[in-house]
PDB file of N, CA, C and O in Angstrom, chain B, residues numbered from 101:
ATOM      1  N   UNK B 101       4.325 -28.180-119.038  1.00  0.00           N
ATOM      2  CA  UNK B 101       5.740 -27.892-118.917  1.00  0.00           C
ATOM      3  C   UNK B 101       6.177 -28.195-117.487  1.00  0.00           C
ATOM      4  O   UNK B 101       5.550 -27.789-116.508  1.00  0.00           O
ATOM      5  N   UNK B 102       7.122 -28.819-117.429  1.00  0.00           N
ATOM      6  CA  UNK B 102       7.451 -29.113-115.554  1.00  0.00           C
ATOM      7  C   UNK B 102       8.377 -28.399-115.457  1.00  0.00           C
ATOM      8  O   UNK B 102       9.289 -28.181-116.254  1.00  0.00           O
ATOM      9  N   UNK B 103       8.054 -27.754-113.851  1.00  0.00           N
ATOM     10  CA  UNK B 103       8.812 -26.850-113.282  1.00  0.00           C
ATOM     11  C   UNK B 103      10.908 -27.507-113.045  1.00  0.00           C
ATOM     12  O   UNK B 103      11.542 -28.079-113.932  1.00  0.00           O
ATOM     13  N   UNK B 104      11.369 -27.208-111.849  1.00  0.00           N
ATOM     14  CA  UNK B 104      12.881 -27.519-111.802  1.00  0.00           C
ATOM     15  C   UNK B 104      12.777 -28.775-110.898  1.00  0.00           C
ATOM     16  O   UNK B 104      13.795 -29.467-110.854  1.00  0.00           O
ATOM     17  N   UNK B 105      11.773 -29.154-110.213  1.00  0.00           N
ATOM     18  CA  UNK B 105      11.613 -29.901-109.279  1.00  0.00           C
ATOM     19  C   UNK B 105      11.037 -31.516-110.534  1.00  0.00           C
ATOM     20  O   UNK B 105      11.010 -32.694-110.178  1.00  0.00           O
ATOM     21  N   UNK B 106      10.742 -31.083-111.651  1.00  0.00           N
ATOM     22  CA  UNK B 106      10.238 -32.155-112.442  1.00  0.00           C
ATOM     23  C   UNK B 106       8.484 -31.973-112.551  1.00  0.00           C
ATOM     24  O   UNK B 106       7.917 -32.289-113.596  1.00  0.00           O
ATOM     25  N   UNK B 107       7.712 -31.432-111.363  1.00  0.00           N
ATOM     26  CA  UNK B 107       6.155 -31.142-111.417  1.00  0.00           C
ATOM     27  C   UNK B 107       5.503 -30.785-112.718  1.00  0.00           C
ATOM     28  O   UNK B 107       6.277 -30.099-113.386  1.00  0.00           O
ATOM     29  N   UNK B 108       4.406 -30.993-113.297  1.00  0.00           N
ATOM     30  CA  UNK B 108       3.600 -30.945-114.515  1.00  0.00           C
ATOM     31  C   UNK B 108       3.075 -29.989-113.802  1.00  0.00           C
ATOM     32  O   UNK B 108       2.030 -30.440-113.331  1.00  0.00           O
ATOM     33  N   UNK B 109       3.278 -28.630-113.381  1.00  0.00           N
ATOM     34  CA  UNK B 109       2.075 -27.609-113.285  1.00  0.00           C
ATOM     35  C   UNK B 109       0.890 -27.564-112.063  1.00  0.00           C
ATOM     36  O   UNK B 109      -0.013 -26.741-111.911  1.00  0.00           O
ATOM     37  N   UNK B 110       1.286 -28.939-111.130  1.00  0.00           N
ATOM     38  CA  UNK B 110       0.390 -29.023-110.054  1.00  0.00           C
ATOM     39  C   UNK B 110       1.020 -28.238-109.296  1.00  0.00           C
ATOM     40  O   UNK B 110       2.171 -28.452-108.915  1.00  0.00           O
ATOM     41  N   UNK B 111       0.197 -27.036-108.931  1.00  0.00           N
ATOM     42  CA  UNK B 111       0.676 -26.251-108.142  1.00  0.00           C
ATOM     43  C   UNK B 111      -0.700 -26.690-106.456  1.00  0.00           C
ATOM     44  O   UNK B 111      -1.754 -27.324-106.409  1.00  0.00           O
ATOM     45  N   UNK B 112       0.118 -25.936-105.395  1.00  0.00           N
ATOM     46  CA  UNK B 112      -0.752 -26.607-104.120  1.00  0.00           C
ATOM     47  C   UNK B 112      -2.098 -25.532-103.778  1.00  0.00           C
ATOM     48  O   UNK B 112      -2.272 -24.324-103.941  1.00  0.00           O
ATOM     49  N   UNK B 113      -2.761 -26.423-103.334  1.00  0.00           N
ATOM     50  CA  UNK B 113      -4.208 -24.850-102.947  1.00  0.00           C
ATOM     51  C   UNK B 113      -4.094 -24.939-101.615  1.00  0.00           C
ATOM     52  O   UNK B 113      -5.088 -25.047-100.897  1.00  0.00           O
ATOM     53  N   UNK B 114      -2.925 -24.904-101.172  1.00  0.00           N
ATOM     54  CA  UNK B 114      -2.655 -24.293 -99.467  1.00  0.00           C
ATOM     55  C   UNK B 114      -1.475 -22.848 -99.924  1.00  0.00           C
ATOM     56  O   UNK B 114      -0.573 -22.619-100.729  1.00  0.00           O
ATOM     57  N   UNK B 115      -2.149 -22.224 -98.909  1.00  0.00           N
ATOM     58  CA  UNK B 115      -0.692 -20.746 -98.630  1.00  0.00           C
ATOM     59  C   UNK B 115      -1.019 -19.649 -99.329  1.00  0.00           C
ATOM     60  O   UNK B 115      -1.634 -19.566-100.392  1.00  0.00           O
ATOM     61  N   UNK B 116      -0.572 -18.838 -98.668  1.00  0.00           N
ATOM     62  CA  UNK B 116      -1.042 -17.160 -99.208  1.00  0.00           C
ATOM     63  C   UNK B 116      -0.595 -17.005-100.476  1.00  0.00           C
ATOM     64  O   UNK B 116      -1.236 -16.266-101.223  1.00  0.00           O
ATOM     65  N   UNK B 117       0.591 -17.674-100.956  1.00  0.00           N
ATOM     66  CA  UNK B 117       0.513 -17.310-102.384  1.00  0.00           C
ATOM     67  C   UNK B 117      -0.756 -18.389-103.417  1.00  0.00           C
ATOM     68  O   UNK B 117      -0.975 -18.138-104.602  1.00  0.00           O
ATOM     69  N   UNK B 118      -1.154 -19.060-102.978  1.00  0.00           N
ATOM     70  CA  UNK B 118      -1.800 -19.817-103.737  1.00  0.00           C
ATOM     71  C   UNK B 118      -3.930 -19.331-103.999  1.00  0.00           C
ATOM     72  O   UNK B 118      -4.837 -19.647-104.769  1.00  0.00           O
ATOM     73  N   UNK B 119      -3.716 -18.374-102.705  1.00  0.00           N
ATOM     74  CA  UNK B 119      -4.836 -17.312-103.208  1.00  0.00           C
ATOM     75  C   UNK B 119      -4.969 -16.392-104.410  1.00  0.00           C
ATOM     76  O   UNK B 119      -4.158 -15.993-105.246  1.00  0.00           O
ATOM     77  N   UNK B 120      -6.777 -16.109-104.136  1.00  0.00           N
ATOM     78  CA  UNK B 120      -6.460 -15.045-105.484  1.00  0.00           C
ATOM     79  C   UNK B 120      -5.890 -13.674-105.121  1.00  0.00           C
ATOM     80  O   UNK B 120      -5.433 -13.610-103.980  1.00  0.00           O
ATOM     81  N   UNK B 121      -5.837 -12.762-105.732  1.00  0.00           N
ATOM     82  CA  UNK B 121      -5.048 -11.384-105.531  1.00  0.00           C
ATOM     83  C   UNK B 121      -5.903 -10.608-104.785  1.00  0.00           C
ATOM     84  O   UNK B 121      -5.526  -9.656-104.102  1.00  0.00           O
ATOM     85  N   UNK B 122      -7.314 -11.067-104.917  1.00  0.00           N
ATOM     86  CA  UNK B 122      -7.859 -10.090-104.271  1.00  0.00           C
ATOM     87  C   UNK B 122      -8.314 -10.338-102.874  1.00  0.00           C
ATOM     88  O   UNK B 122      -8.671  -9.421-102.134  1.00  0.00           O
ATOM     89  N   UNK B 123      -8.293 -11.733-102.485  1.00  0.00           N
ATOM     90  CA  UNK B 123      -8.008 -12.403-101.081  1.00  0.00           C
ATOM     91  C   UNK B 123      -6.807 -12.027-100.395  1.00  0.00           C
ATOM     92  O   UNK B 123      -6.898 -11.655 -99.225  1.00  0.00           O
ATOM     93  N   UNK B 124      -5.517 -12.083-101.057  1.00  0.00           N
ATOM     94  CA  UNK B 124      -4.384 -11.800-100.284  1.00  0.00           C
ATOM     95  C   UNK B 124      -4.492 -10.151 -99.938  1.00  0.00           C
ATOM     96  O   UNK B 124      -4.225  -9.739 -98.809  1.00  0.00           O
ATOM     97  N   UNK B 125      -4.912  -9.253-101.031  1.00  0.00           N
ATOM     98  CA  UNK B 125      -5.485  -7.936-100.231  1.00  0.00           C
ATOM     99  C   UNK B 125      -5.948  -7.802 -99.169  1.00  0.00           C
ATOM    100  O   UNK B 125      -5.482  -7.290 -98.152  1.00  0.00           O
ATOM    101  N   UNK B 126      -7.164  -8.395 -99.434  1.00  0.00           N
ATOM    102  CA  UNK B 126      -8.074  -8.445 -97.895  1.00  0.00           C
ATOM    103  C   UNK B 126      -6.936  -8.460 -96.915  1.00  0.00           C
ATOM    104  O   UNK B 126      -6.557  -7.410 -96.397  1.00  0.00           O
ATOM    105  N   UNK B 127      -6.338  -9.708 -96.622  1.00  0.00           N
ATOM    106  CA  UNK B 127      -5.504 -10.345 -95.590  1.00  0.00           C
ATOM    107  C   UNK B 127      -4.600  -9.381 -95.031  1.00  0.00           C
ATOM    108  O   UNK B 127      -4.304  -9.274 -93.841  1.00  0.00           O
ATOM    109  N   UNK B 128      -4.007  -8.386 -96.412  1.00  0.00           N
ATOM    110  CA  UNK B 128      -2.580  -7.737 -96.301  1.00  0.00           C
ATOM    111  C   UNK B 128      -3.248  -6.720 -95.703  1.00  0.00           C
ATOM    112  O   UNK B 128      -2.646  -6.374 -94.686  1.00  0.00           O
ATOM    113  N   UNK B 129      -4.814  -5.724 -96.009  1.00  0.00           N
ATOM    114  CA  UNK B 129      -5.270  -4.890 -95.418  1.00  0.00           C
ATOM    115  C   UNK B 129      -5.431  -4.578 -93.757  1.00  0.00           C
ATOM    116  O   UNK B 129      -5.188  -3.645 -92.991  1.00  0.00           O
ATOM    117  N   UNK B 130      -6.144  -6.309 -93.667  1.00  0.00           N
ATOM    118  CA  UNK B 130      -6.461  -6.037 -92.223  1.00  0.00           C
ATOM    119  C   UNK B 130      -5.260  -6.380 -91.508  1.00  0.00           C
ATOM    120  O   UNK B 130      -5.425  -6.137 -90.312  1.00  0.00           O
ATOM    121  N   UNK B 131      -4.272  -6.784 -91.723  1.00  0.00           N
ATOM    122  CA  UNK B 131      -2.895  -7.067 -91.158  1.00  0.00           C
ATOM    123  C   UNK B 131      -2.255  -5.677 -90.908  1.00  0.00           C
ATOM    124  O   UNK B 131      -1.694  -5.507 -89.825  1.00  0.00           O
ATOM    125  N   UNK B 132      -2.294  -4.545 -91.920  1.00  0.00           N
ATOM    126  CA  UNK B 132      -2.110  -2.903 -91.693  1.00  0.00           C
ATOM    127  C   UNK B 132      -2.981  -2.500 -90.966  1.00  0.00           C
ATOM    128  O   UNK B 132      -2.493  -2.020 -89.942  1.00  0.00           O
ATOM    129  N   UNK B 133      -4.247  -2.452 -91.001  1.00  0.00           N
ATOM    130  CA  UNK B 133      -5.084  -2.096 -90.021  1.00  0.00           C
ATOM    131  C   UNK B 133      -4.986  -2.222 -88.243  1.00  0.00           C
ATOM    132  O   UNK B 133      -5.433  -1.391 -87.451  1.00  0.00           O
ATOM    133  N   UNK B 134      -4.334  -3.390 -87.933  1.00  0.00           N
ATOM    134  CA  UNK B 134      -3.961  -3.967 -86.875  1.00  0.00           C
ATOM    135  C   UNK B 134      -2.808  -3.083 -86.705  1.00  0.00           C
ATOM    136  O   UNK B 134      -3.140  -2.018 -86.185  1.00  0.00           O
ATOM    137  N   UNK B 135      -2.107  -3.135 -86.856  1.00  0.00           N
ATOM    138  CA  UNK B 135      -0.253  -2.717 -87.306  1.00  0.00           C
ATOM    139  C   UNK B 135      -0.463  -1.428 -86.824  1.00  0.00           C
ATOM    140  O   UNK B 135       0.080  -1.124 -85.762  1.00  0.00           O
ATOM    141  N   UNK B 136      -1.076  -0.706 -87.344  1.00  0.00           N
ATOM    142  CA  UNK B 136      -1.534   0.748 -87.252  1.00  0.00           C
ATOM    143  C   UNK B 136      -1.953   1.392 -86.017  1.00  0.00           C
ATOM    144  O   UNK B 136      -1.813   2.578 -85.716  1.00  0.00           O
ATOM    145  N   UNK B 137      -2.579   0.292 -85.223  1.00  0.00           N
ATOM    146  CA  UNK B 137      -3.984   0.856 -84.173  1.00  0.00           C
ATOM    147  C   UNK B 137      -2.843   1.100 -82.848  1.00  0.00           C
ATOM    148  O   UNK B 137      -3.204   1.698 -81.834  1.00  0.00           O
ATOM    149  N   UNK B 138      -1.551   0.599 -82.994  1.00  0.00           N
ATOM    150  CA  UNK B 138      -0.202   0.576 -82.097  1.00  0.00           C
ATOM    151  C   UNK B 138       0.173   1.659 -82.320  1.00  0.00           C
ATOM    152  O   UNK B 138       0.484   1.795 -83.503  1.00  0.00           O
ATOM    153  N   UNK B 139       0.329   2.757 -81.562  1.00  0.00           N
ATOM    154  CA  UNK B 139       1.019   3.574 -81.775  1.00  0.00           C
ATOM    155  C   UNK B 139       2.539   4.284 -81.576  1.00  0.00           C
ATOM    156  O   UNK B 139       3.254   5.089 -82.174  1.00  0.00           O
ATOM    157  N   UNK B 140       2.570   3.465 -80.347  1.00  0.00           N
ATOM    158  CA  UNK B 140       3.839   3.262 -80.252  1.00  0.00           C
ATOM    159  C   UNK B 140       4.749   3.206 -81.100  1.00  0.00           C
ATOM    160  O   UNK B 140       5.684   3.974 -81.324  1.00  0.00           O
ATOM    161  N   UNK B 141       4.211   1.557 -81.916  1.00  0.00           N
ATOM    162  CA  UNK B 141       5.127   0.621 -82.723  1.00  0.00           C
ATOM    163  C   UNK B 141       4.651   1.778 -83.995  1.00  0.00           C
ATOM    164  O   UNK B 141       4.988   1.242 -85.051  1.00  0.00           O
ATOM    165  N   UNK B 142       4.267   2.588 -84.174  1.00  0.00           N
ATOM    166  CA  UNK B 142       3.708   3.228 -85.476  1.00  0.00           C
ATOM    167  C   UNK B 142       5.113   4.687 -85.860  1.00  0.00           C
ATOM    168  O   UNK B 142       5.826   5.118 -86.766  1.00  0.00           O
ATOM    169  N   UNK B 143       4.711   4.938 -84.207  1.00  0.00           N
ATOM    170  CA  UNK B 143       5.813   6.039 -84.079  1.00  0.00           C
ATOM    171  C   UNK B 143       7.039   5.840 -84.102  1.00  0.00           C
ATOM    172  O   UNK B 143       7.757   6.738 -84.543  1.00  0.00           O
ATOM    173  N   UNK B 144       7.642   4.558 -83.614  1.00  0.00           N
ATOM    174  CA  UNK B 144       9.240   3.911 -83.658  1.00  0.00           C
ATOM    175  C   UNK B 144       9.110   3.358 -85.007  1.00  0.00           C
ATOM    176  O   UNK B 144      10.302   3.187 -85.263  1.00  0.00           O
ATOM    177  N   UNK B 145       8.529   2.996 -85.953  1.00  0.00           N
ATOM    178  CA  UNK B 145       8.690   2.700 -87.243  1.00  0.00           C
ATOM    179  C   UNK B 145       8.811   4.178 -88.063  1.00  0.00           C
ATOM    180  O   UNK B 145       9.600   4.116 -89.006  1.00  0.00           O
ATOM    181  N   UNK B 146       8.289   5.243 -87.904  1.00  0.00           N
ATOM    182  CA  UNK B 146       8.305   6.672 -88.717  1.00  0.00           C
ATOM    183  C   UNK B 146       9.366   6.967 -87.623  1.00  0.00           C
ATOM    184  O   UNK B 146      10.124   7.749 -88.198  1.00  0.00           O
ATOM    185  N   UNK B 147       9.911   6.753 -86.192  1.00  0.00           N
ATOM    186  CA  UNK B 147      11.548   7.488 -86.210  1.00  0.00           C
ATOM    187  C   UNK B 147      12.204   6.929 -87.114  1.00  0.00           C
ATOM    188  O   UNK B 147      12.804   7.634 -87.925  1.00  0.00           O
ATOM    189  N   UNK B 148      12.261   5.308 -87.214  1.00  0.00           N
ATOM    190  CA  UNK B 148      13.577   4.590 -87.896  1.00  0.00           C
ATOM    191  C   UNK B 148      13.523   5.266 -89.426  1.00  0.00           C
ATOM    192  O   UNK B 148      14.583   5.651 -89.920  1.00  0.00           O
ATOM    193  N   UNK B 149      12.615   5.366 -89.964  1.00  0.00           N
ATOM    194  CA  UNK B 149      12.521   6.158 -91.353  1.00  0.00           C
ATOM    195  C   UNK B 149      13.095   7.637 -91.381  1.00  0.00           C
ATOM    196  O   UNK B 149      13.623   8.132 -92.376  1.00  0.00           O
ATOM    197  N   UNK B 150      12.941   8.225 -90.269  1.00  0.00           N
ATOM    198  CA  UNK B 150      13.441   9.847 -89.939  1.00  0.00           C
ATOM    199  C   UNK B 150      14.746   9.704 -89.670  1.00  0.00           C
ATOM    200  O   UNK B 150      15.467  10.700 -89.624  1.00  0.00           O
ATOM    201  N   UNK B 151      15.285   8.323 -89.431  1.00  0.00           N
ATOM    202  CA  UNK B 151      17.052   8.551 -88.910  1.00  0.00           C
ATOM    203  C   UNK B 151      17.314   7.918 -90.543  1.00  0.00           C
ATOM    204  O   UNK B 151      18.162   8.643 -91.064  1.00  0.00           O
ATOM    205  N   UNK B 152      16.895   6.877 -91.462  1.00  0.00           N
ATOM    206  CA  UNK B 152      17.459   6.498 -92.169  1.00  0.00           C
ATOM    207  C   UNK B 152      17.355   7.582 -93.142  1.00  0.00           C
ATOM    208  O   UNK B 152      18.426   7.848 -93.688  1.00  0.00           O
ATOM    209  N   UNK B 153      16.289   8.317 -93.525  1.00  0.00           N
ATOM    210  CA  UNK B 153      16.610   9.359 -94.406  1.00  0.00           C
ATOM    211  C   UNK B 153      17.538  10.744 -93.998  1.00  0.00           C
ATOM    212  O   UNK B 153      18.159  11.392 -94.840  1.00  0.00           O
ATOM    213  N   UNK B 154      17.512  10.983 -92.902  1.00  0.00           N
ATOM    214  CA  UNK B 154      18.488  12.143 -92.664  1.00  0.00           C
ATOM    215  C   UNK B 154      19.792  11.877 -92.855  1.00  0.00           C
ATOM    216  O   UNK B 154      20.506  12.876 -92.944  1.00  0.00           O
ATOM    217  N   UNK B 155      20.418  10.623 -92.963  1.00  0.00           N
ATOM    218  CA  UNK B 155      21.758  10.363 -93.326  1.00  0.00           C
ATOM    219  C   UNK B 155      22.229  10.548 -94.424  1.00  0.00           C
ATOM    220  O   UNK B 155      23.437  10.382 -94.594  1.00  0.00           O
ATOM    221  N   UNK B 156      21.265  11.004 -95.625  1.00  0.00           N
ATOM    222  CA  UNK B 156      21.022  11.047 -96.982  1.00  0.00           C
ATOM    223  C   UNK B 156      21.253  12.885 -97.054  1.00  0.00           C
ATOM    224  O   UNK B 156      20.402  13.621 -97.553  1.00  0.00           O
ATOM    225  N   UNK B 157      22.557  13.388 -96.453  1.00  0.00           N
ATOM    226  CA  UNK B 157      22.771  14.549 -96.473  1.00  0.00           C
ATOM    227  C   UNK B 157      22.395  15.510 -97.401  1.00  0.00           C
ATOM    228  O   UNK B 157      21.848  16.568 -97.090  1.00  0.00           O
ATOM    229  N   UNK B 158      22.742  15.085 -98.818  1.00  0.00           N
ATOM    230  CA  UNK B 158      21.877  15.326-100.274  1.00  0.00           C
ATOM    231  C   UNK B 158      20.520  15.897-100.289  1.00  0.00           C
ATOM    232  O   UNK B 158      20.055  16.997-100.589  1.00  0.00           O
ATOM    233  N   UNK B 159      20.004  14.696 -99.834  1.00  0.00           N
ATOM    234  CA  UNK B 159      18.408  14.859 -99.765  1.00  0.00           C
ATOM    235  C   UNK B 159      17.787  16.137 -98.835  1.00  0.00           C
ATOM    236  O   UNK B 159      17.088  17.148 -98.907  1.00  0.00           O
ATOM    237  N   UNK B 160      18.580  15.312 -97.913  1.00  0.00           N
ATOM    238  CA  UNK B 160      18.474  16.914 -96.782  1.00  0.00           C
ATOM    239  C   UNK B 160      18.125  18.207 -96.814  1.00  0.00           C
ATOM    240  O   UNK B 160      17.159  18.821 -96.361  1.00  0.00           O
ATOM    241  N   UNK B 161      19.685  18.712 -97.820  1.00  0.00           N
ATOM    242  CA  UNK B 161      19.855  19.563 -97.899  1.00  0.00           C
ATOM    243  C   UNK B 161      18.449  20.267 -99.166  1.00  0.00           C
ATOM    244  O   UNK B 161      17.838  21.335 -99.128  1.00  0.00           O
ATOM    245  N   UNK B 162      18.381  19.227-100.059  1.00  0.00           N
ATOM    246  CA  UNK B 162      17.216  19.289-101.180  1.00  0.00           C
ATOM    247  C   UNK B 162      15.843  19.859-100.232  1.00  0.00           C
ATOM    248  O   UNK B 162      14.873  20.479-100.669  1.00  0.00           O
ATOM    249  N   UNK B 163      15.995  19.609 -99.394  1.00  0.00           N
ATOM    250  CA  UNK B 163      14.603  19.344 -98.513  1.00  0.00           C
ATOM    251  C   UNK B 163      14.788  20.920 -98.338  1.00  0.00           C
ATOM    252  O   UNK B 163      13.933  21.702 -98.756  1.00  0.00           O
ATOM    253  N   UNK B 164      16.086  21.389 -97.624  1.00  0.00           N
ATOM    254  CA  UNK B 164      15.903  22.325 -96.415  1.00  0.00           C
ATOM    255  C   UNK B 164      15.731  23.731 -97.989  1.00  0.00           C
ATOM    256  O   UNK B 164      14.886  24.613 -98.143  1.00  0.00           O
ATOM    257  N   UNK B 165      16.520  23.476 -98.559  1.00  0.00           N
ATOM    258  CA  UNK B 165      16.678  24.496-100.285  1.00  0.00           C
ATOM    259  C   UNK B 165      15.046  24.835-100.380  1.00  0.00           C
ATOM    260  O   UNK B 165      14.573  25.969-100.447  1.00  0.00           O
ATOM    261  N   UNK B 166      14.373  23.707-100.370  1.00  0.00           N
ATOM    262  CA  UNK B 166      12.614  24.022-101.408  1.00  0.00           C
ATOM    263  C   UNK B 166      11.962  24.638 -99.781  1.00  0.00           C
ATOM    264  O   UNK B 166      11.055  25.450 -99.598  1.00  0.00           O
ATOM    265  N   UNK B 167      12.675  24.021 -98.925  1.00  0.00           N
ATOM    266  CA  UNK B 167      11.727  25.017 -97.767  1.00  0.00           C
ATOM    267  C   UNK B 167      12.057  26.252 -97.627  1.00  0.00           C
ATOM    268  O   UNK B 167      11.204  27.128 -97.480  1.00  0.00           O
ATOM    269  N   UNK B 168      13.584  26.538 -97.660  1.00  0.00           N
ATOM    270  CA  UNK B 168      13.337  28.157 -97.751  1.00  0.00           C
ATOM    271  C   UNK B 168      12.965  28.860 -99.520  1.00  0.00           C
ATOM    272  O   UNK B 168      12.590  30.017 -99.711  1.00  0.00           O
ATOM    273  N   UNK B 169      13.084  28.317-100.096  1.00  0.00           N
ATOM    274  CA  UNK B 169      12.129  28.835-101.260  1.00  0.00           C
ATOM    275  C   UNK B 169      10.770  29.139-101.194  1.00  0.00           C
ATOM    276  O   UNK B 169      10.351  30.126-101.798  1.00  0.00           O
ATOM    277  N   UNK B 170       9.809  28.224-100.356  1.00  0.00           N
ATOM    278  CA  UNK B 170       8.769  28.433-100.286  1.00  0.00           C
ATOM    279  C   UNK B 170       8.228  29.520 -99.228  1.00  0.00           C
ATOM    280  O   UNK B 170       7.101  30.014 -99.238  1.00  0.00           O
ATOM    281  N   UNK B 171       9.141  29.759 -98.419  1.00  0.00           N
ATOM    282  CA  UNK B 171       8.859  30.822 -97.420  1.00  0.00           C
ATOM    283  C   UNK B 171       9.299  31.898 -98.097  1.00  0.00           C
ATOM    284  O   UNK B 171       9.372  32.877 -97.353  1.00  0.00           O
ATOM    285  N   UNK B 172       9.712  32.173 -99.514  1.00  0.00           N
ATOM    286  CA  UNK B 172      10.372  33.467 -99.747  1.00  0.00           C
ATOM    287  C   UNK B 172      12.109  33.553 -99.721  1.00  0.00           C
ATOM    288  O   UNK B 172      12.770  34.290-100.453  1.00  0.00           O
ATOM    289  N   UNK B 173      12.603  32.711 -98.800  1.00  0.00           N
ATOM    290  CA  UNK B 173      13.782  33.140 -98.253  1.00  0.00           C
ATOM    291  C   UNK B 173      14.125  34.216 -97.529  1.00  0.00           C
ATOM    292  O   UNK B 173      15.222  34.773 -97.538  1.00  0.00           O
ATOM    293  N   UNK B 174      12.900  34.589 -96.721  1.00  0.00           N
ATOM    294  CA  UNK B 174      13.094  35.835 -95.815  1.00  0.00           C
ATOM    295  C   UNK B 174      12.935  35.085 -94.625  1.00  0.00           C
ATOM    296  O   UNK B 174      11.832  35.279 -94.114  1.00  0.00           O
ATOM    297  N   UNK B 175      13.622  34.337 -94.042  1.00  0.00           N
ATOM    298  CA  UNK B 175      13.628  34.298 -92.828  1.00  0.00           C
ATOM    299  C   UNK B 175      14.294  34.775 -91.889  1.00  0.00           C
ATOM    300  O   UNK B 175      15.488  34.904 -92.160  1.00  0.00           O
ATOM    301  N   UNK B 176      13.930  35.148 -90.697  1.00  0.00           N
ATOM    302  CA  UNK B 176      14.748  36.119 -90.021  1.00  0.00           C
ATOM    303  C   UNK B 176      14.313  37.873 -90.522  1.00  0.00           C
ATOM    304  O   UNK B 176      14.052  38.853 -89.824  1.00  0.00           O
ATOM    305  N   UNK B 177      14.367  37.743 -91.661  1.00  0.00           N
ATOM    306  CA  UNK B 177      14.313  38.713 -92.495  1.00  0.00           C
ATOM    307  C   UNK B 177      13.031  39.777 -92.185  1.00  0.00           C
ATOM    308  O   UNK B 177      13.085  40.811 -92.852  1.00  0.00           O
ATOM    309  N   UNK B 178      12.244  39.691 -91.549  1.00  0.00           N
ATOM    310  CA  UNK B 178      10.729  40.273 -91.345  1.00  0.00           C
ATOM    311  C   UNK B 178      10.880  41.621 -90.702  1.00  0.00           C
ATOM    312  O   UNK B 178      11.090  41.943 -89.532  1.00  0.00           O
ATOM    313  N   UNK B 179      10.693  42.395 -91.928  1.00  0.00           N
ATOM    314  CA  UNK B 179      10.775  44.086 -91.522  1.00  0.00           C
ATOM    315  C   UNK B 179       9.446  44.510 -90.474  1.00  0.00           C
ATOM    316  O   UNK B 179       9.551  45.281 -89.519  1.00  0.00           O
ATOM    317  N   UNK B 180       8.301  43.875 -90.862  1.00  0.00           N
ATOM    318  CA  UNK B 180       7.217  44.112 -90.383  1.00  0.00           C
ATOM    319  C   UNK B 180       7.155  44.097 -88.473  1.00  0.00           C
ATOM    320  O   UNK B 180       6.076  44.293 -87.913  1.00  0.00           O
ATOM    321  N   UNK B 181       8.263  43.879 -87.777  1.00  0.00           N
ATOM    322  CA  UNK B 181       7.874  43.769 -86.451  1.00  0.00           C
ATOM    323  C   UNK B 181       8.646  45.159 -85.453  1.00  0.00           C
ATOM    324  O   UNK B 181       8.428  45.246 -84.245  1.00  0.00           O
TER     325      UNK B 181
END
């Protein structure tokens, strides 16, 4: 069947997509592994995630609801002192 370009199915054996799945793993692994060992760049990637989800006021608030549920909802509240 030929693709849009007119090709019979010759596809190329150069380029990351033209590996098998479990080669491009490898590749994608040690590429995180690297990525990671920065910490810097590790920590300014988990702020940008901490500013893009807090804008999600919703969520937020979902967040802050199950945390005082799980404390009881006694905060402040502590007869014991």
């Amino acid at each position: 069947m030929a693709d849009k370009k007119g090709n019979q199915g010759d596809t190329s054996n150069r380029g990351f997509a033209s590996m098998d799945d479990e080669k491009q793993r490898e590749i994608a692994r040690k590429g995180g592994e690297e990525v990671s060992k920065n910490r810097e760049h590790m920590a300014e990637i988990g702020k940008k995630g901490g500013e893009e989800v807090s804008k999600n006021r919703e969520h937020m608030a979902e967040i802050g609801k199950k945390g005082g549920e799980s404390s009881g909802g006694n905060r402040g509240n502590n007869k014991s002192r």
